[in-house]
C-alpha positions as CSV (number, residue, x, y, z in Angstrom):
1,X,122.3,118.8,123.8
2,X,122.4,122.4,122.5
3,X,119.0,124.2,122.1
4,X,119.5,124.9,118.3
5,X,121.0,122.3,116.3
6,X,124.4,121.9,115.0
7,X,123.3,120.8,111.3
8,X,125.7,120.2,108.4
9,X,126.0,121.9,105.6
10,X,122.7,121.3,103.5
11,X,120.7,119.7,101.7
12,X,119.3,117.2,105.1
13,X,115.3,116.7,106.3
14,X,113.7,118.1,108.8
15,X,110.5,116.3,111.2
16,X,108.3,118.6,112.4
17,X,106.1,117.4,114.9
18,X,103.4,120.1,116.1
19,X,101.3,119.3,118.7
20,X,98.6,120.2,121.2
21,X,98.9,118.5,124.3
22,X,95.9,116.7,126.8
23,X,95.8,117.8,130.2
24,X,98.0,116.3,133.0
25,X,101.6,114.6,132.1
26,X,100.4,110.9,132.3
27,X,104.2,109.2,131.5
28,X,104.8,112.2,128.9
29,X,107.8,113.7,130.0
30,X,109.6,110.2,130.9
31,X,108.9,109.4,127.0
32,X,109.8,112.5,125.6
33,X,112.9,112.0,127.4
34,X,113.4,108.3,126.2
35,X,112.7,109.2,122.7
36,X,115.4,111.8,122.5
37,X,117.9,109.6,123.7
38,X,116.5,107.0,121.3
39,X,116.4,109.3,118.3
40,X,119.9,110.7,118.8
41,X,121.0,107.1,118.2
42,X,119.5,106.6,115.1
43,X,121.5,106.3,111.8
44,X,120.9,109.4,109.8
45,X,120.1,111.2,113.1
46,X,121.6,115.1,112.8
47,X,120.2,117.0,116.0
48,X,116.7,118.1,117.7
49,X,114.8,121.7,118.6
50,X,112.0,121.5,120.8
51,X,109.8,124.3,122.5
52,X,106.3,124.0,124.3
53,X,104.2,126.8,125.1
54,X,100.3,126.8,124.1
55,X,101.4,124.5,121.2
56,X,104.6,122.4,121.1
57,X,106.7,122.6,118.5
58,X,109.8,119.6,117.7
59,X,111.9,119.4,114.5
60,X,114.1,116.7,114.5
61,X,116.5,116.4,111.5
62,X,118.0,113.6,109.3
63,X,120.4,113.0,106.8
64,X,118.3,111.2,104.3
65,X,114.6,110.7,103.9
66,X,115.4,106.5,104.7
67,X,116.5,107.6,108.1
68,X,112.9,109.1,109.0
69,X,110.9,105.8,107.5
70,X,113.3,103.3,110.1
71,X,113.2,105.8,113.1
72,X,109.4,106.2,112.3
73,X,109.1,102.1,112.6
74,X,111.3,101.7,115.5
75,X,109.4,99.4,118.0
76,X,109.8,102.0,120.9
77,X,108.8,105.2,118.7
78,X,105.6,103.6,117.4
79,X,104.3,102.9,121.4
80,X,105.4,106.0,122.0
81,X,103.1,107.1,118.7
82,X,100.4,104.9,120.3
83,X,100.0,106.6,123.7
84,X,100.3,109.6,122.1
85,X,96.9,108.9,120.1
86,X,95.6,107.8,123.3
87,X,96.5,109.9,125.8
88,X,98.6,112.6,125.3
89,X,98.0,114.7,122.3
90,X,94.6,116.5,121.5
91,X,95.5,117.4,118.0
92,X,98.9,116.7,115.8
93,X,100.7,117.3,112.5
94,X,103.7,115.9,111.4
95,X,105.4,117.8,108.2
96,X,108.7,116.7,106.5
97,X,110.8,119.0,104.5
98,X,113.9,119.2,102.7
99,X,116.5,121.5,104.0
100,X,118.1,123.2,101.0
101,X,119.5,126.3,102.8
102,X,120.8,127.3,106.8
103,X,122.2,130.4,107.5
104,X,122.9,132.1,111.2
105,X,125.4,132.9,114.2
């Protein structure tokens, strides 16, 4: 997976899940890596950024805003939403946008 997306031509959404992360990894990076794969297989799926320093910053995007609601209620995705409540994330947003214009090299 490239580290910046490969979108299509706009208008598409865009997820963006920022994050502060609990100490120690406590299963994180095993479903970080589970969800990725399990996102990128979702209908409506377009592509993922991710980046973690102090805070952690992921926008996934998606054709349509139908595509968010089912990957949101995916079985797997909303454990993975439980442990982070539980154990991994001290303090989270979740924005979604509409993607009316792209433009870079």
């Amino acid at each position: 997976m490239s580290l910046i997306a490969d979108t299509p031509k706009p208008p598409y959404y865009a997820v963006i899940f920022t994050s502060l992360r609990t100490e120690g990894d406590n299963g994180y990076a095993q479903m970080a890596d589970r969800m990725v794969e399990l996102a990128s297989k979702q209908p409506g799926f377009l592509g993922l950024e991710s980046a973690r320093e102090e805070v952690g910053i992921t926008v996934s995007y998606w054709s349509d805003l139908e595509s968010i609601k089912q990957w949101k209620a995916d079985v797997e995705h909303q454990e993975a939403q439980r442990l982070g409540h539980e154990r991994w994330y001290s303090s989270f947003k979740t924005r979604i946008s509409k993607v009316e214009r792209d433009y870079g090299i």
